[in-house]
C-alpha positions as CSV (number, residue, x, y, z in Angstrom):
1,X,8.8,-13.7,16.7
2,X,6.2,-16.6,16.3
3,X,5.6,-14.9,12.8
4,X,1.8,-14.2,11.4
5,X,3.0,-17.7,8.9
6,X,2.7,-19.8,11.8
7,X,-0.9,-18.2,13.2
8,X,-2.2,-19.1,9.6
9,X,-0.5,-22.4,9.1
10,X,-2.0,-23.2,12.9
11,X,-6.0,-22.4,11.3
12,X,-5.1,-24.3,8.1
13,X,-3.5,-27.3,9.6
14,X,-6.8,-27.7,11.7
15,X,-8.2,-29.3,8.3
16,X,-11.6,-28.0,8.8
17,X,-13.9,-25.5,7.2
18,X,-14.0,-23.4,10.4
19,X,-10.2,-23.2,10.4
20,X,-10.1,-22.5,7.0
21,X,-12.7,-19.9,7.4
22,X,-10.5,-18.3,10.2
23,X,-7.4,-18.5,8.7
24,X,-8.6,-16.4,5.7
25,X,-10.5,-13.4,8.1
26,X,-7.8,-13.4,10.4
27,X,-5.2,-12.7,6.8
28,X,-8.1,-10.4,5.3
29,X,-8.5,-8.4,8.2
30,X,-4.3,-8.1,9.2
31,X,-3.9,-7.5,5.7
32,X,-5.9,-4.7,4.6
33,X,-7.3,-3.7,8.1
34,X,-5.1,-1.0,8.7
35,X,-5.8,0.6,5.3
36,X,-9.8,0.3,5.4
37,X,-9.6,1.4,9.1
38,X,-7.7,4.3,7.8
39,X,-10.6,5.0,5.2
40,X,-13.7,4.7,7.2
41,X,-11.3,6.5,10.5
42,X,-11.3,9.3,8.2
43,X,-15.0,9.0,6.2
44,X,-16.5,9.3,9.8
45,X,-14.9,12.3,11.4
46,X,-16.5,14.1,7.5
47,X,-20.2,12.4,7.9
48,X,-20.3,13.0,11.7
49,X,-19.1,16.5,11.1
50,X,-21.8,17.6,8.8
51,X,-24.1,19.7,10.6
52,X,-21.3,20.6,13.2
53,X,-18.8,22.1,10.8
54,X,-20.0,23.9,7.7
55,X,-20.1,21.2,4.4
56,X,-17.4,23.2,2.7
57,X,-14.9,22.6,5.7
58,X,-15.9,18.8,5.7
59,X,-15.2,18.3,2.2
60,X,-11.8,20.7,2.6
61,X,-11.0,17.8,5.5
62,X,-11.8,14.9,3.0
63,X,-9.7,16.3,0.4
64,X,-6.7,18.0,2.2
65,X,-6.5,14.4,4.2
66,X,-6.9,12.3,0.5
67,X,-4.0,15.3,-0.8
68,X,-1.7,13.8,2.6
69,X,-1.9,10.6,1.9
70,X,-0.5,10.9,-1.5
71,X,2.3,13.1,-1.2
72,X,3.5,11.4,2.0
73,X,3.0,7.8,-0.1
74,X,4.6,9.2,-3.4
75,X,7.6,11.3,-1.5
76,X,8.6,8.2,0.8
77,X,7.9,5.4,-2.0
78,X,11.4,5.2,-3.2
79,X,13.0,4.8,0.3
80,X,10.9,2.7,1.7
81,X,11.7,-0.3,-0.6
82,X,15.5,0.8,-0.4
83,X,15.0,0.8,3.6
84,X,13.4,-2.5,4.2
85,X,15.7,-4.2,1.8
86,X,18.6,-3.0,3.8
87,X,17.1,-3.8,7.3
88,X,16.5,-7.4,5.6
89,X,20.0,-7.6,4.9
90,X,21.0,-6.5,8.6
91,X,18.7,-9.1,9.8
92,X,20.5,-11.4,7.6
93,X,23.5,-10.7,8.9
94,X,22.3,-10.6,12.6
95,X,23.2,-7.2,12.9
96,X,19.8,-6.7,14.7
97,X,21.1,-4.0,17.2
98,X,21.4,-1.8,13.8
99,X,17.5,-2.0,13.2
100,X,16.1,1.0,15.8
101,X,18.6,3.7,15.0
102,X,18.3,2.9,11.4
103,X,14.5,3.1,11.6
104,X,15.1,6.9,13.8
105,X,17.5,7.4,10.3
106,X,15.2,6.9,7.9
107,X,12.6,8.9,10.3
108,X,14.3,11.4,10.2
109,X,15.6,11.7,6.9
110,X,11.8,11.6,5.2
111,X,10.6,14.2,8.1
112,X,13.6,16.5,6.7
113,X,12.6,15.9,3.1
114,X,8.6,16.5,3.8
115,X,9.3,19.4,6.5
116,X,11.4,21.3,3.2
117,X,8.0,20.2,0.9
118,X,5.8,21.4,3.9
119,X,8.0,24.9,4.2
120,X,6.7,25.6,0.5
121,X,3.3,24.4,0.9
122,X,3.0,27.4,3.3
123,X,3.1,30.0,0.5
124,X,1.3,28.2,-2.1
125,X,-1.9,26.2,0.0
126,X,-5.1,28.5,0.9
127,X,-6.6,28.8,3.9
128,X,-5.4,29.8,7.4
129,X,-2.2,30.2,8.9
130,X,-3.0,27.5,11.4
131,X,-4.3,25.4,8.4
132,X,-1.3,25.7,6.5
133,X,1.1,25.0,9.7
134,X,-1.4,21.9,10.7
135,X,-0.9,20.7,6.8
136,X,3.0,20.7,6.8
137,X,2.9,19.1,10.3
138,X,0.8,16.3,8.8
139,X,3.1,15.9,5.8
140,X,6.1,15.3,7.9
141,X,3.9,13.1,10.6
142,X,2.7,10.9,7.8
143,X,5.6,10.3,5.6
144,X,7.5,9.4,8.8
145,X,5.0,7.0,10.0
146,X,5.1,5.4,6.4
147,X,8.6,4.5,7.1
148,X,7.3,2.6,10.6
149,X,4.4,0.7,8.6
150,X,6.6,-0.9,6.3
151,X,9.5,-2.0,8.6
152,X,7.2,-3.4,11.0
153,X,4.9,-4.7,7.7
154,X,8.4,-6.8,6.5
155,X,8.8,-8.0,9.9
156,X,5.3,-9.5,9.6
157,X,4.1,-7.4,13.1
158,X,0.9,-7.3,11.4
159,X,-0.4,-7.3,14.8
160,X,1.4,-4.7,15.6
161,X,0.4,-2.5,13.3
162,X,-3.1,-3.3,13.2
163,X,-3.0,-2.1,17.1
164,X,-0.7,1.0,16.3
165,X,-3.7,1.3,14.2
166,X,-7.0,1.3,15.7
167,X,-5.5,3.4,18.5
168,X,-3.6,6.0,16.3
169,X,-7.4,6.2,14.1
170,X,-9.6,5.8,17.5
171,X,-7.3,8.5,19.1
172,X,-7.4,11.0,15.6
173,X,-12.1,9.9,15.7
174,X,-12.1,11.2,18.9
175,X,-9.7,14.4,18.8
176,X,-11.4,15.6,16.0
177,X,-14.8,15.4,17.2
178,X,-13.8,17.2,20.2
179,X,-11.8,20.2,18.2
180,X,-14.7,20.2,15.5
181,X,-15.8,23.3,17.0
182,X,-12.8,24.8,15.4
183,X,-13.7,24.2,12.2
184,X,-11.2,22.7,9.8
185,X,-8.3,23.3,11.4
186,X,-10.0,21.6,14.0
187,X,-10.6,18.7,12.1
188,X,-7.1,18.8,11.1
189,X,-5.9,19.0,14.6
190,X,-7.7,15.9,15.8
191,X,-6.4,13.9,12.6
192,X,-2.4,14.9,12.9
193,X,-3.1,14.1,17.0
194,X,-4.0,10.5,15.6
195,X,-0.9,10.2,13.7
196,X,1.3,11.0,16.3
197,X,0.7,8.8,18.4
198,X,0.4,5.9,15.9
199,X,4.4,7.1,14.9
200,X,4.9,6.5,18.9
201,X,3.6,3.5,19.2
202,X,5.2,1.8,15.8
203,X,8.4,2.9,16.7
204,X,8.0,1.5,20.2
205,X,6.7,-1.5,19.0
206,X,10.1,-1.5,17.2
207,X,12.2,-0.5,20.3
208,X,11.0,-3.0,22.1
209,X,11.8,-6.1,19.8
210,X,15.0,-4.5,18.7
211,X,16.5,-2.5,21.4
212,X,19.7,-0.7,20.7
213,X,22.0,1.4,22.7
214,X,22.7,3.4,19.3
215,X,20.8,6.5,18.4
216,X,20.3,7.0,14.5
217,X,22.0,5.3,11.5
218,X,21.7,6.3,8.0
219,X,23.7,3.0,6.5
220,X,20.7,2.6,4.2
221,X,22.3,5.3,2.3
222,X,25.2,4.1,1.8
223,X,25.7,3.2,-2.2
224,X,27.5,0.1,-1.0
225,X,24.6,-1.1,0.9
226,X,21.9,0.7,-1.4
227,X,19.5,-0.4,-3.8
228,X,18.9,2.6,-6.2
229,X,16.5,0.2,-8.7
230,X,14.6,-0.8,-5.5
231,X,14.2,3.4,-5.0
232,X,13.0,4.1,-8.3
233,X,10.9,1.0,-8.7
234,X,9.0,2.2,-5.4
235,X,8.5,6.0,-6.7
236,X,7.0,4.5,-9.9
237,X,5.1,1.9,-8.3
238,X,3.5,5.0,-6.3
239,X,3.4,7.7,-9.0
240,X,1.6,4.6,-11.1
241,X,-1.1,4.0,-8.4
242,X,-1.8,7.9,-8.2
243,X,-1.5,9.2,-11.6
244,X,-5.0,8.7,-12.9
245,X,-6.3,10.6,-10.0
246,X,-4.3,13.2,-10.0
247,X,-5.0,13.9,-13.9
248,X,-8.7,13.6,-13.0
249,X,-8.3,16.3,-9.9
250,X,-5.5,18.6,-11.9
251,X,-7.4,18.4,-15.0
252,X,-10.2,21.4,-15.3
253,X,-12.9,19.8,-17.3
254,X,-13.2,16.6,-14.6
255,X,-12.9,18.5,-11.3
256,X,-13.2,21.3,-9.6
257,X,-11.2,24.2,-7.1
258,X,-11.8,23.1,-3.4
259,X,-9.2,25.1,-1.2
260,X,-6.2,26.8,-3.0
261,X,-4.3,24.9,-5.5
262,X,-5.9,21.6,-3.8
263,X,-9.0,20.6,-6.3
264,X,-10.9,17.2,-6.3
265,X,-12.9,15.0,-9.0
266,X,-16.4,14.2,-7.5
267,X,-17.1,12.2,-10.4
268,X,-13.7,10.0,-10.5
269,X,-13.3,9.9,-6.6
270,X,-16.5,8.6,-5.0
271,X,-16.6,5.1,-7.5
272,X,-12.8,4.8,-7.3
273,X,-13.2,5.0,-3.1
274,X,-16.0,2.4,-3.2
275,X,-13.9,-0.5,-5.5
276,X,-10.7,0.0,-3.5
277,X,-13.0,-1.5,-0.4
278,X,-13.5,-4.5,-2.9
279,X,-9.7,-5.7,-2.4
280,X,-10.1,-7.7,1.2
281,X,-11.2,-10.8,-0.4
282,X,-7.6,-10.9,-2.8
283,X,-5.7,-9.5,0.0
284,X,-6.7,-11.8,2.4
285,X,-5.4,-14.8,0.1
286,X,-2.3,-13.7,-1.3
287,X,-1.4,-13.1,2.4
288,X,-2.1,-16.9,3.3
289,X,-0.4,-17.9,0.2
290,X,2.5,-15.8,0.6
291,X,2.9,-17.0,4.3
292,X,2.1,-20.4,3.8
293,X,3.0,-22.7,0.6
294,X,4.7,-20.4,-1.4
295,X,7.2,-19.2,2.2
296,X,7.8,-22.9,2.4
297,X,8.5,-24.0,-1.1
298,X,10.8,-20.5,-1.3
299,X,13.0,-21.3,1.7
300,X,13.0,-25.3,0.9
301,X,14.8,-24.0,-2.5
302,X,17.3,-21.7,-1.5
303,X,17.9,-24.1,1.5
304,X,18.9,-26.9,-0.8
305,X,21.1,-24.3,-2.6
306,X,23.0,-23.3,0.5
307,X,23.1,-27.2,1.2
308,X,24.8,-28.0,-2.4
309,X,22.3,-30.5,-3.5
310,X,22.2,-31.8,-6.7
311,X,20.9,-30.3,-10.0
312,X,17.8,-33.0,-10.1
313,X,17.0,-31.8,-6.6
314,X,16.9,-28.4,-7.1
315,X,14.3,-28.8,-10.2
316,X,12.5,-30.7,-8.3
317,X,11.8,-28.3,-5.6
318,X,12.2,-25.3,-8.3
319,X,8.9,-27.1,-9.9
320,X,7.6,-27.0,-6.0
321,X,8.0,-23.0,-5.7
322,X,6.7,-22.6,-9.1
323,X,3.5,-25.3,-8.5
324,X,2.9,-22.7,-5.6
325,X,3.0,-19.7,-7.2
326,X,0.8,-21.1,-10.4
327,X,-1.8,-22.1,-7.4
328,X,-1.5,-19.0,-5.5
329,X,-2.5,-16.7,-8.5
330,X,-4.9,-18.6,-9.3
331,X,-6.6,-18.7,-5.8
332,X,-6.4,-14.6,-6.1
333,X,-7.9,-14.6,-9.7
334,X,-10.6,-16.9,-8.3
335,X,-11.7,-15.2,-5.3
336,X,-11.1,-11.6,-6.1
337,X,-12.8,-12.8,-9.3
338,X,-15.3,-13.3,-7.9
339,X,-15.6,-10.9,-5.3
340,X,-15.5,-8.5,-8.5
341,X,-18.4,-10.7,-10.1
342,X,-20.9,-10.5,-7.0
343,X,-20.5,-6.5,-6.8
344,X,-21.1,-6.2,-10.6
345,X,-24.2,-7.9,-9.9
346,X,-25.0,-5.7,-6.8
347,X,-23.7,-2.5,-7.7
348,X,-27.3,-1.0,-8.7
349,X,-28.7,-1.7,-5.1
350,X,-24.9,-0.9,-3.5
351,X,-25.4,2.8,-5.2
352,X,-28.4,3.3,-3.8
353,X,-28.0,2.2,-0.3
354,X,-25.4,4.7,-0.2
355,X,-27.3,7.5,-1.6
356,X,-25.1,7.5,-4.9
357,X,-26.6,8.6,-8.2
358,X,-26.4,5.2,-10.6
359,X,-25.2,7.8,-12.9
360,X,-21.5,6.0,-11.3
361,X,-22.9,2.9,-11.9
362,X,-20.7,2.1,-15.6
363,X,-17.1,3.9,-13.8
364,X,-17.9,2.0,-10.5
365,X,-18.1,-1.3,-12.4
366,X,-15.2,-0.6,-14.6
367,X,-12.6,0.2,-11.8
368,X,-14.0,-2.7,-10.0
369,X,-12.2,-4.8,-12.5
370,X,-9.2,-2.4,-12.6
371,X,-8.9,-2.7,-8.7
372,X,-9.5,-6.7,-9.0
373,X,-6.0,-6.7,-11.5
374,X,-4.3,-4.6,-8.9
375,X,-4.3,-7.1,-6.4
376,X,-2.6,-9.6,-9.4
377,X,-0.3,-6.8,-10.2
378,X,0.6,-6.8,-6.5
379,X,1.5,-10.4,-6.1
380,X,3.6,-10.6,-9.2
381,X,5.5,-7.3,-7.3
382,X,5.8,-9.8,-4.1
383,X,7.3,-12.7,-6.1
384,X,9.8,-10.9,-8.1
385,X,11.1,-9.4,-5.0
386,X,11.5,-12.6,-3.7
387,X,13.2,-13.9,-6.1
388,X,15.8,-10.7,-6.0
389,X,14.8,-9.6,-9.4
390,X,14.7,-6.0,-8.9
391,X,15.3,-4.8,-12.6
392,X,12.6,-6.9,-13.6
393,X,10.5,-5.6,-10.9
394,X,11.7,-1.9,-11.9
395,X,10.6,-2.1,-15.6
396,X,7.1,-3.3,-14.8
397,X,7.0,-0.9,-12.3
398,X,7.7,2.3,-14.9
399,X,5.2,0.5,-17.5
400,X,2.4,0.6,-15.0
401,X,3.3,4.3,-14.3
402,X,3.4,4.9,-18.0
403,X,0.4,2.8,-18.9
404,X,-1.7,4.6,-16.3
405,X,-0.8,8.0,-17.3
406,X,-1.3,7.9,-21.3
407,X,-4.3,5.4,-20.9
408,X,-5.5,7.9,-18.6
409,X,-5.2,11.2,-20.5
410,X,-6.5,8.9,-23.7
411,X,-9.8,8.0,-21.6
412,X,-10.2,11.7,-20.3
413,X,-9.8,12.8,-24.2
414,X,-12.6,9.7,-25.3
415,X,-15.4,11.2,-23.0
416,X,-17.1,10.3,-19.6
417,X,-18.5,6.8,-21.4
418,X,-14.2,6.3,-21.4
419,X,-13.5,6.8,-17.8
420,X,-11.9,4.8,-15.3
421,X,-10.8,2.8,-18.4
422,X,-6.9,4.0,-18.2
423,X,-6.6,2.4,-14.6
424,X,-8.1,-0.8,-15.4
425,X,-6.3,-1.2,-18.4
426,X,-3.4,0.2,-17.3
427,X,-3.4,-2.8,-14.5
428,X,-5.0,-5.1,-16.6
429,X,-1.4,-5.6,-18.9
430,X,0.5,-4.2,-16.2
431,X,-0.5,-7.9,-14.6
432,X,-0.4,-10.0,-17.5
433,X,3.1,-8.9,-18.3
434,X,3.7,-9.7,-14.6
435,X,2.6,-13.0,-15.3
436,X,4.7,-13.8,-18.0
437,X,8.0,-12.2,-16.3
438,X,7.3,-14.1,-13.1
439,X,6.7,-17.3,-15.3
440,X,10.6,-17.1,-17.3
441,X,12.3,-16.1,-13.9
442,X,10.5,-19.4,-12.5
443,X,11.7,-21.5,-15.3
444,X,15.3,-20.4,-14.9
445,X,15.4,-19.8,-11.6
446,X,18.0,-22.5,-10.9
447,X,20.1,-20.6,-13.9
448,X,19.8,-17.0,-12.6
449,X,20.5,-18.1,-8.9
450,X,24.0,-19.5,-10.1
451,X,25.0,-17.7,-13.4
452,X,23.7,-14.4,-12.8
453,X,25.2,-11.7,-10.0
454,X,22.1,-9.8,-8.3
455,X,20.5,-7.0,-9.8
């Protein structure tokens, strides 16, 4: 395909401000469209609800919906690393016929693993029957679709799945304003429609680039073939980005019963929700600088090592990949920086515009910062997988679970004037450390790429 790297090189190359200007809202919106359409998809079926529906179903939507998206994210982290590492590897190989039925594998392996999670969530949620069933169905819906995202995401269909979606969101807006009426599981209804058909069209948009007369493949299961550090580093990479909330939801002092076992933290949740909308700005750079310099200087290295050039060579362009990656963090510190900086110094008048008590004003401006570091956190992620360094990537991965959780239930002990401080530390040296493992794999990275065997 002509990949999303040559769209942005195209604005850049243009060598004016416009095209610079275009280049980076073309990468901010590709990059973190799908997830802030996903928000506000989901934010405007509750607001235009209210009135409709009674509040206490709207906010049983909200949270049910927030509940989804974790468990889908935390059950199919693991796997989906381990997938599109193997798919990478079949691409590699030109084995692209493999692709489609290996996607319908993994499909159908995570909708077998969330319908068994679902099946239990029948006798333990609250509600209805048909909210129950419409819960489960969700679960499985989601978890697969997760497995679609990031195959298309490592194929850099960006595109694609910013179309898959608007129309999968548009479709779940308007489904569940018509079965509003219905109450929650209305509201439920219209959202799991959405999802459907945003699985359908991701896995056509697959079918269609990588057609296959093969049904379903589970080779990505295969211990030969994979990854088992790339499975746990994903799971604790998830569980990491989750566990402060779910100690502020599951713990009774900072939250509250909503339906069932399912509670929620009104005073964690809403500032969380509002910094996460802070991260286009960083996301919109480290996708130009992942697809630009640093994509070149990484394949003009490990072309010269499949082209047996000499020593001096390889340092040379080693010092090339690393000058990129020095400037590409620093672009993201800069900008989300300051991105980060400029809400600080709006939050007061952000709060109110909103209709938020400024009582949220000290844990909004605190997981600002801790969402800025996320996006660091995230790019050192991206470059040790580039690099192959999976146990490296692993380790970080379980001291960012581990940091978030005890600086978490360290905060919650403290007091409110503490909170939100266990995520943003928790990032905060999650990042640095990142910075100093991705700076020692740089410096022997012609050592490691000929001594070492992968792992």
């Amino acid at each position: 395909m002509a990949g999303i790297g040559f769209e942005l090189r195209r604005l850049i190359q243009k060598e004016s401000l416009w095209g610079l200007v275009r280049a980076y809202a073309f990468a901010g919106v590709i990059s973190s469209g799908p997830w802030v359409l996903s928000i506000f998809g989901v934010m405007a079926i509750g607001v235009l609800s209210v009135g409709r529906v009674p509040s206490v179903d709207v906010r049983r939507f909200l949270v049910s919906v927030t509940y989804l998206m974790a468990g889908s994210l935390i059950a199919t982290g693991g796997l989906q690393l381990m997938f599109t590492r193997f798919v990478a590897d079949c691409l590699f190989r030109k084995e692209e016929d493999a692709v489609l039925p290996s996607l319908l594998g993994a499909i159908t392996v995570t909708s077998m693993g969330a319908g068994l999670v679902g099946c239990g969530a029948l006798f333990v949620l609250g509600g209805t029957l048909a909210y129950r069933l419409l819960m489960a169905s969700s679960l499985v819906v989601l978890s697969a679709s997760w497995m679609a995202v990031v195959l298309l995401s490592s194929l850099k269909d960006y595109r694609g799945v910013m179309g898959a979606f608007v129309l999968g969101y548009a479709t779940s807006f308007v489904a569940a304003l018509v079965l509003r009426p219905f109450g929650l599981p209305g509201l439920l209804a219209g959202f799991t429609a959405g999802q459907v058909l945003l699985l359908v069209v991701m896995v056509g948009l697959v079918a269609r680039r990588y057609p296959s007369r093969r049904l379903l493949e589970l080779g990505f299961l295969d211990r030969r073939r994979a990854y088992a550090s790339l499975g746990a580093t994903g799971l604790l990479y998830n569980l990491g980005i989750w566990a402060d909330k779910l100690l502020f939801w599951f713990t009774p002092g900072t939250s509250e019963p909503v339906l069932g076992p399912l509670r929620a933290s009104i005073i964690y949740d809403i500032p969380i929700f509002l910094a996460y909308l802070s991260i286009v700005p960083g996301m919109a750079v480290f996708l130009v600088r992942a697809e630009t310099a640093f994509a070149d200087a990484y394949d003009a290295f490990f072309a010269g090592v499949r082209d047996g050039e000499p020593l001096g060579a390889l340092r040379a362009r080693r010092d090339r990949l690393t000058l990129a990656v020095r400037q590409g963090l620093f672009d993201i510190f800069k900008i989300q920086g300051m991105t980060v900086l400029v809400l600080l110094l709006a939050a007061p008048r952000l709060l109110a515009a909103v209709h938020i008590s400024q009582l949220y004003l000290q844990l909004f401006s605190v997981d600002l910062v801790g969402v800025g570091m996320q996006v660091l956190m995230l790019a050192m992620f991206n470059v040790l997988f580039y690099l192959d360094q999976r146990r490296a990537a692993l380790l970080l991965a379980g001291a960012f679970a581990a940091l978030n959780v005890g600086l978490t239930l360290a905060s919650q002990r403290a007091g409110p004037a503490f909170y939100g401080y266990g995520f943003s530390l928790a990032t905060t040296l999650t990042s640095m450390a990142g910075l100093l493992v991705v700076s020692r794999k740089l410096d022997r990275l012609e050592v490691d790429t000929f001594m070492r065997s992968p792992g």
